[in-house]
DRENFI-33975 format. One record per residue: residue number from 1; x, y, z of N, C-alpha, C in turn. Coordinates in steps of 0.05 Angstrom, whole numbers. Example, Ala and Ser with C-alpha at 12.3 -4.5 7.8 and 13.67 -1.06 7.14 Angstrom:
REM DRENFI-33975
+-----+--------+---------+--------+---------+----------+--------+--------+---------+--------+
!   n ! n_east ! n_north !   n_up ! ca_east ! ca_north !  ca_up ! c_east ! c_north !   c_up !
+-----+--------+---------+--------+---------+----------+--------+--------+---------+--------+
!   1 !    264 !    -114 !    156 !     246 !      -90 !    156 !    264 !     -66 !    156 !
!   2 !    257 !     -45 !    142 !     273 !      -21 !    143 !    258 !       1 !    157 !
+-----+--------+---------+--------+---------+----------+--------+--------+---------+--------+
REM end
This chain:
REM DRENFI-33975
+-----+--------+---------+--------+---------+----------+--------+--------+---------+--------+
!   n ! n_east ! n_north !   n_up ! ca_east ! ca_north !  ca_up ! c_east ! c_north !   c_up !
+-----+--------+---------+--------+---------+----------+--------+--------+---------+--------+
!   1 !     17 !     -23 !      0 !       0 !        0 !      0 !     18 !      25 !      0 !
!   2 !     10 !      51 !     -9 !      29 !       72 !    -15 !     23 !      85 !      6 !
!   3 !     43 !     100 !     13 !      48 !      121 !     32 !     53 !     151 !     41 !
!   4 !     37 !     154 !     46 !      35 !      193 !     52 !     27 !     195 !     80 !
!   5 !     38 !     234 !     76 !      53 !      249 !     96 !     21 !     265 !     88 !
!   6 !      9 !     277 !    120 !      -1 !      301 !    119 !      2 !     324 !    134 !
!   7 !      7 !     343 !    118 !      17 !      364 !    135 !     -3 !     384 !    145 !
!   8 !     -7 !     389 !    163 !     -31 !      419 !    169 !    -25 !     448 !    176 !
!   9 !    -31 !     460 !    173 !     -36 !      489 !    174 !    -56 !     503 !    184 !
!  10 !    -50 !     510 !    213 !     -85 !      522 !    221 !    -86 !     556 !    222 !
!  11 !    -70 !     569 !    209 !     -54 !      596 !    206 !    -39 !     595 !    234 !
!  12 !    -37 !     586 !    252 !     -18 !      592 !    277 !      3 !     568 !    274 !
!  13 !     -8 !     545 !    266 !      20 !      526 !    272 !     23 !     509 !    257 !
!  14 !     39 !     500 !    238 !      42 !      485 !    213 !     57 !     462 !    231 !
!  15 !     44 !     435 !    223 !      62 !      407 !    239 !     60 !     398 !    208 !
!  16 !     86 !     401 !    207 !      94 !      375 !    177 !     92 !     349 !    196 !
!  17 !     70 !     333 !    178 !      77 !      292 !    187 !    100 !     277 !    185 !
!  18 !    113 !     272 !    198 !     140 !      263 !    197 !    139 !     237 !    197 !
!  19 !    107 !     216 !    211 !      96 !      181 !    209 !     86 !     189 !    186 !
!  20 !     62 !     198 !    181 !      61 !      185 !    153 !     39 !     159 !    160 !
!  21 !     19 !     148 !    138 !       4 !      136 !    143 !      4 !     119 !    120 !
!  22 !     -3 !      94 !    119 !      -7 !       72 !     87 !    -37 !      80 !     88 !
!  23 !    -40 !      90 !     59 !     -73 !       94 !     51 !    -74 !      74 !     12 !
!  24 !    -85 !      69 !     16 !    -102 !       55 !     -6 !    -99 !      60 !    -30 !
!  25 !   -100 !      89 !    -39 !     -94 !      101 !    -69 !    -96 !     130 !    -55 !
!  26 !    -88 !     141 !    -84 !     -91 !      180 !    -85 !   -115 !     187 !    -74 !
!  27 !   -139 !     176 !    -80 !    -162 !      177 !    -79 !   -167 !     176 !    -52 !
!  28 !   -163 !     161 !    -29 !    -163 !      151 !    -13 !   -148 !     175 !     10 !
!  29 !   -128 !     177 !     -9 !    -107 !      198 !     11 !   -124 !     219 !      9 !
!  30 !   -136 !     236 !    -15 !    -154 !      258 !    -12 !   -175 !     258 !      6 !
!  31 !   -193 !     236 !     11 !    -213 !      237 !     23 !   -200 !     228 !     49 !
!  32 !   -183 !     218 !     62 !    -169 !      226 !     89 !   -158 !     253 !     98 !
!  33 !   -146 !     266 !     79 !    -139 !      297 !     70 !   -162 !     320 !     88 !
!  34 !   -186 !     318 !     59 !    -212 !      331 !     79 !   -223 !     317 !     93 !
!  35 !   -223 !     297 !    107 !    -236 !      290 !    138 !   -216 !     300 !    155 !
!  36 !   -191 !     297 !    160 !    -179 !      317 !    175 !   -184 !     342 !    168 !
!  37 !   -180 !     360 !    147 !    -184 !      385 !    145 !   -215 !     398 !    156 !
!  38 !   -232 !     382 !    159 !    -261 !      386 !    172 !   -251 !     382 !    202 !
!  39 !   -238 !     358 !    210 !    -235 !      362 !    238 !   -212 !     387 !    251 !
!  40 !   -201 !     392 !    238 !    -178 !      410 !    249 !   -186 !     441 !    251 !
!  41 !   -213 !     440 !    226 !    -222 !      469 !    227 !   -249 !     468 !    252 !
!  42 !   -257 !     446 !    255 !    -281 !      452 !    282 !   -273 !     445 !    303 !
!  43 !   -242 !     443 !    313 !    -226 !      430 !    331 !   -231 !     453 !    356 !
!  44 !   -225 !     489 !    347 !    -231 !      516 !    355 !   -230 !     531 !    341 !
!  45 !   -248 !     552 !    360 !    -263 !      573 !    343 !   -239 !     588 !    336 !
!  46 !   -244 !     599 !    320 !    -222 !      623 !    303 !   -212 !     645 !    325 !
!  47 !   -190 !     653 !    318 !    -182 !      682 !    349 !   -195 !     698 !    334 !
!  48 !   -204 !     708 !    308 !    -212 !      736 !    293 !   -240 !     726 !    279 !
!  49 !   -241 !     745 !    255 !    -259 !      739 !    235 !   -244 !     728 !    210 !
!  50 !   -215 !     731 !    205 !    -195 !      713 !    190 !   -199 !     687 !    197 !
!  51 !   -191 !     670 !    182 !    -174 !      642 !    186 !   -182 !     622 !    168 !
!  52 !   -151 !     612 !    158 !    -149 !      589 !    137 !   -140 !     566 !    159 !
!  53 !   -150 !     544 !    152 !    -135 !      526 !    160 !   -127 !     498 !    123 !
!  54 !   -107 !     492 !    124 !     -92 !      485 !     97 !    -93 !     450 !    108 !
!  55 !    -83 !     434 !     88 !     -73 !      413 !     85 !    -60 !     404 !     60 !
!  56 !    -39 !     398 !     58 !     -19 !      389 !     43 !    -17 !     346 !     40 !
!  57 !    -21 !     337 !     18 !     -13 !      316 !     26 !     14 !     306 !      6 !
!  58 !     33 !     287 !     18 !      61 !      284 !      9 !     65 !     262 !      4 !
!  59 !     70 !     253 !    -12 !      85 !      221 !    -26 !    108 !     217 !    -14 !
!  60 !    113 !     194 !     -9 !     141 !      182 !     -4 !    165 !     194 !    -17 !
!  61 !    169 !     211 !    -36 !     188 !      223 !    -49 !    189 !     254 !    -38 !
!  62 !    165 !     262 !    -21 !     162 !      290 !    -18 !    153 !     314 !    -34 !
!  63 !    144 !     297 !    -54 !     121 !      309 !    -71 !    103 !     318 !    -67 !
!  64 !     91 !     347 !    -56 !      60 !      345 !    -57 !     38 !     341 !    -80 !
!  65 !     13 !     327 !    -77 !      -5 !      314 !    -90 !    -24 !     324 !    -92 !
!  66 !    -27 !     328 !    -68 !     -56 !      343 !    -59 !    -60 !     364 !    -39 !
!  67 !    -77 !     394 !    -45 !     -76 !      410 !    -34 !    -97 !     417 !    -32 !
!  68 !   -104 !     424 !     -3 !    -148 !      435 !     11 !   -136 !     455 !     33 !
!  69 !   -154 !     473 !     27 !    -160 !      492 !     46 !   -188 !     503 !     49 !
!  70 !   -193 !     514 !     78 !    -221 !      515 !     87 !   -214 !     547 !     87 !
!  71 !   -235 !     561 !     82 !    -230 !      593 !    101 !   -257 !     613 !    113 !
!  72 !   -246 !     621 !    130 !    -266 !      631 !    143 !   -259 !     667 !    144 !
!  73 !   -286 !     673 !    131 !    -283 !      701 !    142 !   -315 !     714 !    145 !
!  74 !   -310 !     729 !    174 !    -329 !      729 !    188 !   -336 !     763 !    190 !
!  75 !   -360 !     765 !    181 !    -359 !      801 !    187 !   -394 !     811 !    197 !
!  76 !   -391 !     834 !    215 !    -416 !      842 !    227 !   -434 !     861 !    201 !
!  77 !   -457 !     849 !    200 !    -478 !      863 !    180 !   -487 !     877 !    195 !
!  78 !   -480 !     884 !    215 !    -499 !      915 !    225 !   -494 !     935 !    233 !
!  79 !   -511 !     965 !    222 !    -504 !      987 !    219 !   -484 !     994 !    249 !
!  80 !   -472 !    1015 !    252 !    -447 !     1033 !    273 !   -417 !    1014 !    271 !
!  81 !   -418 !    1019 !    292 !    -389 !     1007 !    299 !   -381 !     983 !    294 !
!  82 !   -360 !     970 !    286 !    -351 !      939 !    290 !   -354 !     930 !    317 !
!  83 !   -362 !     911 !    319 !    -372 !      894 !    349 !   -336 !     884 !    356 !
!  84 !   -335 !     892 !    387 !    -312 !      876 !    389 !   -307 !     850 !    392 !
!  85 !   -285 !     834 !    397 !    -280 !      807 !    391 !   -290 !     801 !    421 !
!  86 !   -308 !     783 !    423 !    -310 !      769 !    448 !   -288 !     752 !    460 !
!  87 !   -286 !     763 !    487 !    -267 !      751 !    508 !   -255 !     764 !    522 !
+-----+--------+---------+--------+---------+----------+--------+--------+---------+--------+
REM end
């Protein structure tokens, strides 16, 4: 079975995979790809109204294959001031 690396990006902290996992085909590695990228983005809430969170996936040679990103941008529809950031 072939082998890939996934790397994440949640805009604060990039962990390149250094294990690495045996998946099935390309196909397989993608759809592992975005089920982590869904869990990593509802893992916590955003610090702002920015935020990407990325995934990279890598072949045994260090090739990337496959690339997903989620993004969030969040803004107040109502008239005066910007609402401040809760907390």
């Amino acid at each position: 079975m072939p082998f890939y690396f996934f790397d994440t990006d949640d805009g604060c902290t990039f962990m390149q995979d250094e294990e690495g996992c045996e998946v099935r085909d390309e196909e397989a590695s993608r759809r592992l790809a975005l089920e982590a990228l869904t869990d990593l983005a509802g893992d916590r809430l955003p610090a702002g109204e920015h935020q990407t969170w990325k995934i990279d996936v890598r072949d045994t040679a260090g090739r990337r294959i496959y690339h997903a990103e989620i993004e969030l941008t969040g803004e107040w529809q109502v008239s005066g001031e910007p609402k401040p950031p809760a907390g």
